[in-house]
PyMOL commands that place a pseudoatom at each C-alpha (Angstrom):
pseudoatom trace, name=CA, resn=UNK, resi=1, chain=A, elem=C, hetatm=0, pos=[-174.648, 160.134, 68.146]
pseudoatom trace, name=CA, resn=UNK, resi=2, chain=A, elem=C, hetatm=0, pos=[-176.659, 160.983, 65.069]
pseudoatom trace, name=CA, resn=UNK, resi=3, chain=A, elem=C, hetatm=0, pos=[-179.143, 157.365, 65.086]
pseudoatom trace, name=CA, resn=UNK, resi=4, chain=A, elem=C, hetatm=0, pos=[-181.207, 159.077, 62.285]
pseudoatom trace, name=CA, resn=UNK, resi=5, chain=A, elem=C, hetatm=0, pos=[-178.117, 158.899, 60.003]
pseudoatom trace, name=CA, resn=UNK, resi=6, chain=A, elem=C, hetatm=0, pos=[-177.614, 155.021, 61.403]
pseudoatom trace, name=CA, resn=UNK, resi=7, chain=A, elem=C, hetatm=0, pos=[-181.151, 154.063, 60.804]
pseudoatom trace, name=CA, resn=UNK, resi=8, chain=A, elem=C, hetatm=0, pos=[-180.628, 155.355, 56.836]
pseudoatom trace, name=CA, resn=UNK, resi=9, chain=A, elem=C, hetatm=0, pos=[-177.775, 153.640, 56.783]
pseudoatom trace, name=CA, resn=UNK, resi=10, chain=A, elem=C, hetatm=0, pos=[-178.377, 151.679, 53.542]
pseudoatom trace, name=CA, resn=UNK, resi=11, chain=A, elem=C, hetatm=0, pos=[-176.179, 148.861, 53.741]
pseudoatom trace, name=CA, resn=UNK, resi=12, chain=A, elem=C, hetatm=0, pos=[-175.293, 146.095, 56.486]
pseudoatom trace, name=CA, resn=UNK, resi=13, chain=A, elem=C, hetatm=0, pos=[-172.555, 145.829, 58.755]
pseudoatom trace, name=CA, resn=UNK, resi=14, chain=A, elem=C, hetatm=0, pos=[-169.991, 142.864, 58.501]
pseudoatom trace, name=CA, resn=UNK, resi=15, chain=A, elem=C, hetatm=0, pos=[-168.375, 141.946, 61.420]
pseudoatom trace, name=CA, resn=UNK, resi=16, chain=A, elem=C, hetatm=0, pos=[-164.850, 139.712, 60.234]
pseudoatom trace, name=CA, resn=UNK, resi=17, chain=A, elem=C, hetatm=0, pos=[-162.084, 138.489, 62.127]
pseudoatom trace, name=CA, resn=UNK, resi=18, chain=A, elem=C, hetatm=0, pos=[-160.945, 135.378, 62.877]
pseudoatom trace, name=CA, resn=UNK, resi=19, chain=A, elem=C, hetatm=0, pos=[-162.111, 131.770, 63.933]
pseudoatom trace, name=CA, resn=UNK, resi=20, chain=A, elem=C, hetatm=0, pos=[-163.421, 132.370, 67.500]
pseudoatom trace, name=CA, resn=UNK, resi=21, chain=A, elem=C, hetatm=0, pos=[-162.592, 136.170, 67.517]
pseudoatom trace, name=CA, resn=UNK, resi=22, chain=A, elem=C, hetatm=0, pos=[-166.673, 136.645, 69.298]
pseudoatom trace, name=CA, resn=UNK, resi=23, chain=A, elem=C, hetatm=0, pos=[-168.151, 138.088, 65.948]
pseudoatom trace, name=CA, resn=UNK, resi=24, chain=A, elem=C, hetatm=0, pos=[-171.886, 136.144, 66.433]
pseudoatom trace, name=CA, resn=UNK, resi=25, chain=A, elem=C, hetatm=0, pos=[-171.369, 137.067, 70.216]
pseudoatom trace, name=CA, resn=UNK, resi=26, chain=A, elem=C, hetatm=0, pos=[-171.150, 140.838, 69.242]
pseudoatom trace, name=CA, resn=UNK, resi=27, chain=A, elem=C, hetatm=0, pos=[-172.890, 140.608, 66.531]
pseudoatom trace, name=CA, resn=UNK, resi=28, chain=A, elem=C, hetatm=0, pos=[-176.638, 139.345, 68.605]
pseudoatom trace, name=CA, resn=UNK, resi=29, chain=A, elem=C, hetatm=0, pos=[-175.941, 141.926, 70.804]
pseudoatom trace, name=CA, resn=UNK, resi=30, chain=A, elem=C, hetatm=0, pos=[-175.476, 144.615, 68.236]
pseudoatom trace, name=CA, resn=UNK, resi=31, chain=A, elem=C, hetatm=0, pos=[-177.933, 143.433, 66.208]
pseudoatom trace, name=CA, resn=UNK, resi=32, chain=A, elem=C, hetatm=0, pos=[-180.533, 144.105, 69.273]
pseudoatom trace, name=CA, resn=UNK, resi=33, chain=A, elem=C, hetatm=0, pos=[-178.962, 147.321, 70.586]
pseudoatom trace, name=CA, resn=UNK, resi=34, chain=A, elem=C, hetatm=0, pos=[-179.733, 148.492, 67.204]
pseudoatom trace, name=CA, resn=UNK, resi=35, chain=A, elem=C, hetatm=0, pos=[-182.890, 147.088, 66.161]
pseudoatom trace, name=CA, resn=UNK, resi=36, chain=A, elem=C, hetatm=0, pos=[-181.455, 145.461, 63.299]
pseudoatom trace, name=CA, resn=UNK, resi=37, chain=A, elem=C, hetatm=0, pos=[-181.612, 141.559, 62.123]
pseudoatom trace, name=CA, resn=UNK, resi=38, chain=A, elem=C, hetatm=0, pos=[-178.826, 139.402, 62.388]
pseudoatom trace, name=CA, resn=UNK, resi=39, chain=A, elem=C, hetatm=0, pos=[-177.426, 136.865, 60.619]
pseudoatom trace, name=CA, resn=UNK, resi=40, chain=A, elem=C, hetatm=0, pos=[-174.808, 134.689, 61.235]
pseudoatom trace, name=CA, resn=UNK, resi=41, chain=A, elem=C, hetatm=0, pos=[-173.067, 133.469, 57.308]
pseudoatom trace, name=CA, resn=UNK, resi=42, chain=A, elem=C, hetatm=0, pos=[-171.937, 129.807, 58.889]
pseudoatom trace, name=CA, resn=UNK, resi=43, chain=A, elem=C, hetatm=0, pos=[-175.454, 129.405, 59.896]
pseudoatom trace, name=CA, resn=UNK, resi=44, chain=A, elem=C, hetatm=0, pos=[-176.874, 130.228, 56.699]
pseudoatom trace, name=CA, resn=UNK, resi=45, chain=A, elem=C, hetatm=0, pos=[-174.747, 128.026, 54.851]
pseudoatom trace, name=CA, resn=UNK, resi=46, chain=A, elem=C, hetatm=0, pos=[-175.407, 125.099, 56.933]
pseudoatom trace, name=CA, resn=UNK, resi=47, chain=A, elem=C, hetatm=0, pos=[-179.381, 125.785, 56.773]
pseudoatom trace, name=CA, resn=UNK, resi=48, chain=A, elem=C, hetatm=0, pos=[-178.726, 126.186, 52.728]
pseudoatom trace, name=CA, resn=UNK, resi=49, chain=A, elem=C, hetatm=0, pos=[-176.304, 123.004, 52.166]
pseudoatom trace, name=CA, resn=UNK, resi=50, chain=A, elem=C, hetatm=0, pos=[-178.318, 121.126, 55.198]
pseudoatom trace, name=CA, resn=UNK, resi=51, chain=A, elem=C, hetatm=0, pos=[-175.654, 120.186, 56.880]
pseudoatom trace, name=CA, resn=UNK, resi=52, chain=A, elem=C, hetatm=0, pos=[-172.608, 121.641, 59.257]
pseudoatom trace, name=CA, resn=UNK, resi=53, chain=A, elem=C, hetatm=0, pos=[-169.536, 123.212, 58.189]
pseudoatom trace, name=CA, resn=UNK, resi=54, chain=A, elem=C, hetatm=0, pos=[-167.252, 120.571, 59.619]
pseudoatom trace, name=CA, resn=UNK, resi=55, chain=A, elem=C, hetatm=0, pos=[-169.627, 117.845, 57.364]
pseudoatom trace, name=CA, resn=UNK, resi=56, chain=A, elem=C, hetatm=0, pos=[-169.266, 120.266, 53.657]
pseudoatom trace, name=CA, resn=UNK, resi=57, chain=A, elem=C, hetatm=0, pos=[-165.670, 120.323, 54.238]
pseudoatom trace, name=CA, resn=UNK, resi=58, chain=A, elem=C, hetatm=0, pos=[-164.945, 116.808, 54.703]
pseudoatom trace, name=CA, resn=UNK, resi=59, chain=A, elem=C, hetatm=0, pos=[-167.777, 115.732, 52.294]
pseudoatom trace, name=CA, resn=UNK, resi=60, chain=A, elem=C, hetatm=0, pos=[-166.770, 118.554, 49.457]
pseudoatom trace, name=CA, resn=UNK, resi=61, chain=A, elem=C, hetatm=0, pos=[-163.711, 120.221, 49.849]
pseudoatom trace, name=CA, resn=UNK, resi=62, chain=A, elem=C, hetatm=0, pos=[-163.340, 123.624, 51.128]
pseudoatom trace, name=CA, resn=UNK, resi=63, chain=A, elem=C, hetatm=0, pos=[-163.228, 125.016, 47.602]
pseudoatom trace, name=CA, resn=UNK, resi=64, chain=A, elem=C, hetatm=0, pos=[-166.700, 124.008, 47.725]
pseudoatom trace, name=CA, resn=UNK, resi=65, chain=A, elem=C, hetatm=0, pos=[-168.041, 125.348, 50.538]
pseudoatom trace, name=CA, resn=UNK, resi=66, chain=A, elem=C, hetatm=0, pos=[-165.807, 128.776, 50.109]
pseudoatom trace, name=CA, resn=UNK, resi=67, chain=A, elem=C, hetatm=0, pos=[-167.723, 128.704, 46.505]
pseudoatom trace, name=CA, resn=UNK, resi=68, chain=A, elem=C, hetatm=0, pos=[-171.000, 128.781, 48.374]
pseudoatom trace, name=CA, resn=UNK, resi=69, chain=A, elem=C, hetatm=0, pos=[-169.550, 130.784, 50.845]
pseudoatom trace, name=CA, resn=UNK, resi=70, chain=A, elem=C, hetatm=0, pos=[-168.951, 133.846, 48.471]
pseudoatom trace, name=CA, resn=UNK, resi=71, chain=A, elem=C, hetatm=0, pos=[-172.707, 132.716, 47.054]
pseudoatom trace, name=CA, resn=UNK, resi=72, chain=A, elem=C, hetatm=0, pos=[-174.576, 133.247, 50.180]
pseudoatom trace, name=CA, resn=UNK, resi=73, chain=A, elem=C, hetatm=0, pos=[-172.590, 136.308, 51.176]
pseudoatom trace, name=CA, resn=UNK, resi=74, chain=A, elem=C, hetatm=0, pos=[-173.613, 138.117, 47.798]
pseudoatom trace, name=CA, resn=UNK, resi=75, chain=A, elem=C, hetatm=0, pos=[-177.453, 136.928, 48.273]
pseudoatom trace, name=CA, resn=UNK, resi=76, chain=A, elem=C, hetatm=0, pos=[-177.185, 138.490, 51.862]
pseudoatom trace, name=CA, resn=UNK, resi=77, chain=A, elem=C, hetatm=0, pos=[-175.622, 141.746, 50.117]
pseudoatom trace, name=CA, resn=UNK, resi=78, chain=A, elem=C, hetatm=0, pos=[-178.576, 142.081, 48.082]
pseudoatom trace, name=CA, resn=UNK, resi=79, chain=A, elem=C, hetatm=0, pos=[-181.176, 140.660, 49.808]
pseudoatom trace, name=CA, resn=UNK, resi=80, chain=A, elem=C, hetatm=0, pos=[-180.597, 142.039, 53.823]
pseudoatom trace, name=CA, resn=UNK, resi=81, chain=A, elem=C, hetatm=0, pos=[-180.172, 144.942, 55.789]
pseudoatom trace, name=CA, resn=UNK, resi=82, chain=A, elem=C, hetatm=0, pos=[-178.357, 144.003, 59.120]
pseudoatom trace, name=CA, resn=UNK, resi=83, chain=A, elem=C, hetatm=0, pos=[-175.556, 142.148, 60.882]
pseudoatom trace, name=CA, resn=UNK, resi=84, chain=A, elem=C, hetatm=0, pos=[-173.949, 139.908, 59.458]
pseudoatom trace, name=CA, resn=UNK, resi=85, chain=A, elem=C, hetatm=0, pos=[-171.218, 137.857, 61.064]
pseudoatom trace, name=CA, resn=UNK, resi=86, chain=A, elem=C, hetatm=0, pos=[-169.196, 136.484, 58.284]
pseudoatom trace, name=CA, resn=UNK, resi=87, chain=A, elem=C, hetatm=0, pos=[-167.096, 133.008, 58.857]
pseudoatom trace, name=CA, resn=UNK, resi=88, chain=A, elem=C, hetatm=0, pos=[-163.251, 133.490, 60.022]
pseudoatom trace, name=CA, resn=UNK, resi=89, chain=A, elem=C, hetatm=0, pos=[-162.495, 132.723, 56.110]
pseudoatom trace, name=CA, resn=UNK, resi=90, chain=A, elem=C, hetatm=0, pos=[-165.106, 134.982, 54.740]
pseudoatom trace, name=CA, resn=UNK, resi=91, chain=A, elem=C, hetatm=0, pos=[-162.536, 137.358, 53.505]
pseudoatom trace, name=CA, resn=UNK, resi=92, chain=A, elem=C, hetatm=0, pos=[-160.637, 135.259, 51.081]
pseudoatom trace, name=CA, resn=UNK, resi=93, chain=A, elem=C, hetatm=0, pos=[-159.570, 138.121, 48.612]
pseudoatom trace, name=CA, resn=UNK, resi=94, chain=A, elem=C, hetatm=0, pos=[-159.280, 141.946, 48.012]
pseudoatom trace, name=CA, resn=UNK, resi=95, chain=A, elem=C, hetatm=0, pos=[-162.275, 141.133, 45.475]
pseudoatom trace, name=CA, resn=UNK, resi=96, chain=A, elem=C, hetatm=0, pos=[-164.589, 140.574, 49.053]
pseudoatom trace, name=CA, resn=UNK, resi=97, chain=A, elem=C, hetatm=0, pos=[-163.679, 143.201, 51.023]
pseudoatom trace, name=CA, resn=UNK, resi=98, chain=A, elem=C, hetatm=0, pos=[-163.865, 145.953, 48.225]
pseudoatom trace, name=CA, resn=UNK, resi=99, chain=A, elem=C, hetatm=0, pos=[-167.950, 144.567, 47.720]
pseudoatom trace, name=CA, resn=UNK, resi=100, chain=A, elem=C, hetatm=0, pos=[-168.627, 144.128, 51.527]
pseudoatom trace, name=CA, resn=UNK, resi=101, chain=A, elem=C, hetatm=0, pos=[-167.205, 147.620, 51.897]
pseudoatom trace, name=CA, resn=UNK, resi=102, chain=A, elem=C, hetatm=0, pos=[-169.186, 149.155, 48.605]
pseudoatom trace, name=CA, resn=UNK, resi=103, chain=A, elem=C, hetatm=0, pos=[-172.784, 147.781, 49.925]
pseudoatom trace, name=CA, resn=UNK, resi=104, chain=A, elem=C, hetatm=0, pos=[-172.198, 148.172, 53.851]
pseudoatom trace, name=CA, resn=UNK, resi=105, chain=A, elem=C, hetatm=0, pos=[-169.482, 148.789, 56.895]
pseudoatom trace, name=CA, resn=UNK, resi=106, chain=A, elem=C, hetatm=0, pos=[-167.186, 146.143, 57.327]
pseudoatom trace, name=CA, resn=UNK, resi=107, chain=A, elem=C, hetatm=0, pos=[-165.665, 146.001, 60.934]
pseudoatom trace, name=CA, resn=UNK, resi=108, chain=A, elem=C, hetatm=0, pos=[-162.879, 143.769, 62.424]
pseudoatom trace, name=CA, resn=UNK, resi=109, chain=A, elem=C, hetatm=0, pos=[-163.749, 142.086, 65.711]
pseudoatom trace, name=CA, resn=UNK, resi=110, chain=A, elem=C, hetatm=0, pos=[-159.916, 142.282, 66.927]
pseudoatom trace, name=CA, resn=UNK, resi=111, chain=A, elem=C, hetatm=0, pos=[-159.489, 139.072, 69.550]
pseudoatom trace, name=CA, resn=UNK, resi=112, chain=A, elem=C, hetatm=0, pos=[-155.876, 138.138, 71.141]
pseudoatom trace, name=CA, resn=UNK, resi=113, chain=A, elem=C, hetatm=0, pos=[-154.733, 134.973, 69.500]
pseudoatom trace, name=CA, resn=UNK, resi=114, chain=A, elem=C, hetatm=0, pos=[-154.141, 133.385, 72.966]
pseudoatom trace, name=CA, resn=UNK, resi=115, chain=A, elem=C, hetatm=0, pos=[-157.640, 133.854, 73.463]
pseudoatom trace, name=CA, resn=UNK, resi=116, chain=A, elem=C, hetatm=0, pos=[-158.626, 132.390, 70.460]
pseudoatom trace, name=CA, resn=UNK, resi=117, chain=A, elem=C, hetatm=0, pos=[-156.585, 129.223, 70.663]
pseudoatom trace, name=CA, resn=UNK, resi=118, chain=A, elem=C, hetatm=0, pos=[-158.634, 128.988, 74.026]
pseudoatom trace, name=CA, resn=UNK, resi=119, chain=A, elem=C, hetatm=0, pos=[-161.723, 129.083, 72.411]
pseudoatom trace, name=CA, resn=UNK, resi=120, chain=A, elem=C, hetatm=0, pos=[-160.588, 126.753, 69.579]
pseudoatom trace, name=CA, resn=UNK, resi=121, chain=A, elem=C, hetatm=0, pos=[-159.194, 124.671, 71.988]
pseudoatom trace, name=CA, resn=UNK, resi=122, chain=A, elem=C, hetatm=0, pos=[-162.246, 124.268, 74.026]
pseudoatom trace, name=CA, resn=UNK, resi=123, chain=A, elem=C, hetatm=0, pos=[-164.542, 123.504, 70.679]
pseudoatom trace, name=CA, resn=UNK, resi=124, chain=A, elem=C, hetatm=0, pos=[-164.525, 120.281, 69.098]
pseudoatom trace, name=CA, resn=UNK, resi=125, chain=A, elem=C, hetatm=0, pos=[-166.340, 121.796, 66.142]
pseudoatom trace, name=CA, resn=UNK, resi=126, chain=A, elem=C, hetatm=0, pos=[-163.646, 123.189, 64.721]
pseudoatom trace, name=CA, resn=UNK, resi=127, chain=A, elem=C, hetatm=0, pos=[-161.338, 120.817, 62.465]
pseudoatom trace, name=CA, resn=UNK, resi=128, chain=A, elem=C, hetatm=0, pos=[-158.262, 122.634, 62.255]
pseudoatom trace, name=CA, resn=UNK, resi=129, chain=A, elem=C, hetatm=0, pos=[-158.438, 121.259, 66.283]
pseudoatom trace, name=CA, resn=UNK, resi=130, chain=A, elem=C, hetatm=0, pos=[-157.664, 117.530, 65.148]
pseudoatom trace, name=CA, resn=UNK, resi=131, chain=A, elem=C, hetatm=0, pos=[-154.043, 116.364, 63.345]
pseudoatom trace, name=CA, resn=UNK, resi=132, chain=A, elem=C, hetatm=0, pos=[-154.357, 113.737, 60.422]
pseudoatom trace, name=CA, resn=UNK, resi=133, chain=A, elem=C, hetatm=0, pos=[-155.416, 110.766, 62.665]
pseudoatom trace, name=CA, resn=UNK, resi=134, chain=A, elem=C, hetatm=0, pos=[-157.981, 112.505, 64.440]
pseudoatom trace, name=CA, resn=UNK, resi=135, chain=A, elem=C, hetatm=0, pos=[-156.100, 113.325, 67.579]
pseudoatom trace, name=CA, resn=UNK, resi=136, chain=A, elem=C, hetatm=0, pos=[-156.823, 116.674, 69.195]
pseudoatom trace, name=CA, resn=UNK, resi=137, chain=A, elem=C, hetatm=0, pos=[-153.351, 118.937, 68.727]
pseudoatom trace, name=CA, resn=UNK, resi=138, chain=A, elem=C, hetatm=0, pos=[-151.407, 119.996, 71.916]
pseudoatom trace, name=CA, resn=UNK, resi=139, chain=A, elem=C, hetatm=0, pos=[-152.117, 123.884, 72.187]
pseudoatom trace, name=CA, resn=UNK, resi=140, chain=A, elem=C, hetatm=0, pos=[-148.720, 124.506, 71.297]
pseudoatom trace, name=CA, resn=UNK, resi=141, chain=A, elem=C, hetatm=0, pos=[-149.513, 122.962, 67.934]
pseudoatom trace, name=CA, resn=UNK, resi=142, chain=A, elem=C, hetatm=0, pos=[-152.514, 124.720, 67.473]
pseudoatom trace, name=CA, resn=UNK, resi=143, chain=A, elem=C, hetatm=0, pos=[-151.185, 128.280, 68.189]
pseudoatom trace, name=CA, resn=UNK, resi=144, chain=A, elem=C, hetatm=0, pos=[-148.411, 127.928, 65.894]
pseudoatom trace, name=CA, resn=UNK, resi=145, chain=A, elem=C, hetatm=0, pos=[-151.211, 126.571, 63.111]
pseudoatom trace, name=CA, resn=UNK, resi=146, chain=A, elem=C, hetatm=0, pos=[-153.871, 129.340, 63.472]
pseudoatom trace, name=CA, resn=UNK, resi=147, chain=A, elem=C, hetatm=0, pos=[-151.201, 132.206, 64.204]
pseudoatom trace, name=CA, resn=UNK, resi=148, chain=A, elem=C, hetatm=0, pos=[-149.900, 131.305, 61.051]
pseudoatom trace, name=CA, resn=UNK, resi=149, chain=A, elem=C, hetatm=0, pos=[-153.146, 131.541, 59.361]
pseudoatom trace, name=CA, resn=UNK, resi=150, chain=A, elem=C, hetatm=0, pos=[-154.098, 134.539, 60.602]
pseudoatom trace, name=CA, resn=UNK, resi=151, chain=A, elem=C, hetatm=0, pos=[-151.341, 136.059, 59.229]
pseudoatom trace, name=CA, resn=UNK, resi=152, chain=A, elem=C, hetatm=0, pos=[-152.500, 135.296, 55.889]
pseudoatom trace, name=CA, resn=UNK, resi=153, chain=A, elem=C, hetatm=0, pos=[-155.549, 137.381, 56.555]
pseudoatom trace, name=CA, resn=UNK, resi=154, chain=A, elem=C, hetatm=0, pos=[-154.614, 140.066, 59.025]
pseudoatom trace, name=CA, resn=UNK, resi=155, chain=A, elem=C, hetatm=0, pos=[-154.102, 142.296, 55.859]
pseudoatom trace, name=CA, resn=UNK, resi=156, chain=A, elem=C, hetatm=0, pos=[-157.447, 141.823, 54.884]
pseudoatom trace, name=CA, resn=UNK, resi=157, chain=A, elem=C, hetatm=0, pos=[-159.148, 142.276, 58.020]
pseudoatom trace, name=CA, resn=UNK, resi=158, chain=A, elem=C, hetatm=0, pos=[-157.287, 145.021, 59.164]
pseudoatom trace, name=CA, resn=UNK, resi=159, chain=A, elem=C, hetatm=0, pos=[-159.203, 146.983, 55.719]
pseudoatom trace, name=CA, resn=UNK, resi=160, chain=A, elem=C, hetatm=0, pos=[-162.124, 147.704, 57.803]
pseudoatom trace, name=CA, resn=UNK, resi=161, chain=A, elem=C, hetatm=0, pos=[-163.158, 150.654, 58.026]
pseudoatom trace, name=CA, resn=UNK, resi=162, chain=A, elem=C, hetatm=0, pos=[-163.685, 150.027, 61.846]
pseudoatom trace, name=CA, resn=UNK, resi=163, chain=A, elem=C, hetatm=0, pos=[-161.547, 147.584, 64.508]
pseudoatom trace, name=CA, resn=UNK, resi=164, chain=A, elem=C, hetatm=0, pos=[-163.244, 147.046, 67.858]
pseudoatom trace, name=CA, resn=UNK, resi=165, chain=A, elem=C, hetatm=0, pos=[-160.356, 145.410, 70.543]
pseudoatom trace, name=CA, resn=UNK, resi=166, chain=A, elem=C, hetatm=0, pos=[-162.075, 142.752, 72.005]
pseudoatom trace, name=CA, resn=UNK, resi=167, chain=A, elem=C, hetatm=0, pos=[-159.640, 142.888, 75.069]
pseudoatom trace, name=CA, resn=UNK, resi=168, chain=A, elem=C, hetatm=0, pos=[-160.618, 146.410, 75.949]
pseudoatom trace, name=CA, resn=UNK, resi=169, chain=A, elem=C, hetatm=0, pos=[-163.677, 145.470, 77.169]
pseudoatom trace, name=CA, resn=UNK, resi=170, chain=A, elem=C, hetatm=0, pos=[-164.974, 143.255, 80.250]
pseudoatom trace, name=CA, resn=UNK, resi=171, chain=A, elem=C, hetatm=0, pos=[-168.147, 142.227, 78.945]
pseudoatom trace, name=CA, resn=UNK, resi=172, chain=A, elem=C, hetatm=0, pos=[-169.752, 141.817, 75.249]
pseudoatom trace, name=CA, resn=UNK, resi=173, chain=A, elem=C, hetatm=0, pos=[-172.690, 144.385, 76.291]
pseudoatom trace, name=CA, resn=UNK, resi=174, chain=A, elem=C, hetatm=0, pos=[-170.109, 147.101, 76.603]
pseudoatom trace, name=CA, resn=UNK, resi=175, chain=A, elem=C, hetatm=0, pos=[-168.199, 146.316, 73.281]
pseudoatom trace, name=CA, resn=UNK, resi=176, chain=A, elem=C, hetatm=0, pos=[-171.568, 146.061, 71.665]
pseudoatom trace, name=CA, resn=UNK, resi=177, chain=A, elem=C, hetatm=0, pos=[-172.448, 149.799, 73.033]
pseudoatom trace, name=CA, resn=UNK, resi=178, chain=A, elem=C, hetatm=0, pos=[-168.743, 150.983, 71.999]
pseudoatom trace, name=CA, resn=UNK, resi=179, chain=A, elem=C, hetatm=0, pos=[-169.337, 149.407, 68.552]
pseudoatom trace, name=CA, resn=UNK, resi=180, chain=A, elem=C, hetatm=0, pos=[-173.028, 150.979, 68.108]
pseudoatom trace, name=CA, resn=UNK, resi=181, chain=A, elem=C, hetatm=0, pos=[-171.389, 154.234, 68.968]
pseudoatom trace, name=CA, resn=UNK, resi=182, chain=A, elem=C, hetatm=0, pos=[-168.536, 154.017, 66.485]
pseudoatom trace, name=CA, resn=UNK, resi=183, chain=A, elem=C, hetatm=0, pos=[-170.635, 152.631, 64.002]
pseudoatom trace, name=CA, resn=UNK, resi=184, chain=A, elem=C, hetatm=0, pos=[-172.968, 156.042, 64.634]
pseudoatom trace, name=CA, resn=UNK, resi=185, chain=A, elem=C, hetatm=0, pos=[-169.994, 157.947, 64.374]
pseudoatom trace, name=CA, resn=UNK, resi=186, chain=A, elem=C, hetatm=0, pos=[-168.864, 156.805, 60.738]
pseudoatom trace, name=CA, resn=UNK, resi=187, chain=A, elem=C, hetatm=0, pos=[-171.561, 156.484, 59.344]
for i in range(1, 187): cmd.bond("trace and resi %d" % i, "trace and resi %d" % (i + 1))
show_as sticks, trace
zoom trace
C-alpha cells in the first residue's frame, strides 16, 4: 500500500449508496483508520437548515432540500478534504457524479436490499417507512417501495470508481480496512 500517495490524495472520498446501506458507519471508521475528517452530508444539512431531514421535507418539499442538498455538497467539494457520506439521494444526476468524481473518489457502499429494508424497517426516522395516514407499511410494502427506488439509482451508484460489498464482511472494522486498502490501491 503506497499511504504517501493516499495522504496527497487531493480530493475527498464519497461514500454513496442507498438509504441505510452503512455509509456513516464505514465512513467514521474510515475516516479514523485514515486520519482524515468526516462528515456526514444529512448532518450538515440539518445543522445548516436547523432542523432534521424528515422536518425540511414535510415543511419544504424535497425539491427544496435536494436544492440545498447539491448546495452543501459543492461547499464540502471546495471547502474539505475527507469523508464524506453523502445522503441515499445524493446522486440525483450524471451532472453529480461526474463533479464528485472530478474533485475526489466516489465509492459505492453495496448493502443487500433485505438488509436495508431491515434497517429502514427498524428506524422511524425515515418517512418513506409511513403510508399516507401515517401508518408504518408492512415490510412487504416497503421492499417493493425502496427496491423500486433503488433501481432508479443503481446506475448511478454503480459509476464509482470503487464498490465495497457490505455482505462480505462480518464486522465494519474489517470493511473499513478492505476499503482503506482499495482506496490505497487506486489512488
Amino acid at each position: 500500500m503506497n499511504a504517501n500517495k493516499l495522504e496527497d490524495h487531493k480530493g475527498s472520498i464519497y461514500l454513496c449508496g442507498f438509504m441505510a446501506s452503512g455509509k456513516s458507519t464505514l465512513g467514521k471508521v474510515l475516516a479514523e483508520k485514515l486520519g482524515w475528517d468526516f462528515r456526514d452530508l444529512d448532518t450538515v444539512i440539518e445543522e445548516k437548515e436547523g432542523m432534521p431531514i424528515t422536518e425540511i421535507f414535510v415543511k419544504k418539499g424535497e425539491d427544496y432540500f435536494r436544492r440545498k442538498e447539491w448546495e452543501y455538497l459543492l461547499s464540502l467539494t471546495r471547502e474539505f478534504k475527507g469523508i464524506v457520506a453523502l445522503g441515499g439521494g445524493a446522486l440525483q444526476d450524471q451532472r453529480i457524479v461526474d463533479h464528485l468524481k472530478v474533485h475526489g473518489l466516489l465509492v459505492f457502499v453495496d448493502t443487500p436490499m433485505e438488509l436495508i429494508t431491515e434497517r429502514v424497517y427498524d428506524s422511524e426516522e425515515r418517512p418513506i417507512l409511513f403510508d399516507e395516514s401515517g401508518k408504518i407499511k408492512s415490510k412487504e410494502t416497503l421492499f417493493t417501495e425502496l427496491k423500486a427506488l433503488y433501481s432508479g439509482r443503481i446506475d448511478l451508484y454503480k459509476q464509482a470508481q470503487i464498490t465495497i460489498k457490505t455482505s462480505l464482511f462480518s464486522s465494519v472494522q474489517e470493511m473499513a480496512e478492505a476499503a482503506k486498502d482499495k482506496i490505497s490501491r487506486h489512488v
